[in-house]
C-alpha positions, 0 to 999 in steps of 0.5 A, spaced: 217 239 658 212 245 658 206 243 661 203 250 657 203 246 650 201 238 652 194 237 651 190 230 650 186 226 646 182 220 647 182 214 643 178 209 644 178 202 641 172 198 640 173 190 640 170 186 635 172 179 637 167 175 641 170 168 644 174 165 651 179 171 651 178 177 648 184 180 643 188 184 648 194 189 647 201 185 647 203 192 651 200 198 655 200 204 650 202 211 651 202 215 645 206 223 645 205 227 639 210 233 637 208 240 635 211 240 630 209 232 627 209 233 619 203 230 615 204 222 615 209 221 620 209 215 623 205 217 630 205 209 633 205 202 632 200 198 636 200 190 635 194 186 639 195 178 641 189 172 642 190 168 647 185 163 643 189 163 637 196 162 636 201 167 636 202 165 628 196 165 626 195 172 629 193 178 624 188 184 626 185 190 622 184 196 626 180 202 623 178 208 625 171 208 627 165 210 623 164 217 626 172 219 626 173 218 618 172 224 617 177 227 621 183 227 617 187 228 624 189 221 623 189 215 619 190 207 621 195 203 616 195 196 616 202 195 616 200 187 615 203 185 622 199 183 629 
């Protein structure tokens, strides 16, 4: 609720599937992360869908990209979901 202690950083997402439709997120994703956040908590969950695939058959690995595992801000765990 303070405007002096938000800020913003950007995440982009690279997609490597090629097909009729590509994967997509199930929802629009607006991620808020506290100050006072503790180390490996559990920021956000995201899942993605395929519309070429059916939804059983569904399971996508996210990673950081090459130049972002460096940066020990944030990590990726596949919690073997969509």
């Amino acid at each position: 609720g303070n405007p002096e202690k938000i800020s913003e950083a950007n995440v982009y997402i690279q997609v490597l599937d090629v097909n009729d439709h590509a994967p997509e997120f199930s929802k629009y994703y607006e991620t808020f992360v506290c100050e006072n956040a503790v180390s490996s908590q559990l920021i956000q969950n995201i899942s993605a869908v395929d519309k070429d695939d059916s939804a059983e058959s569904h399971h996508f690995y996210f990673s950081l990209a090459q130049e972002a595992t460096n940066n020990s801000h944030f990590t990726v765990k596949d919690n073997q979901g969509s």
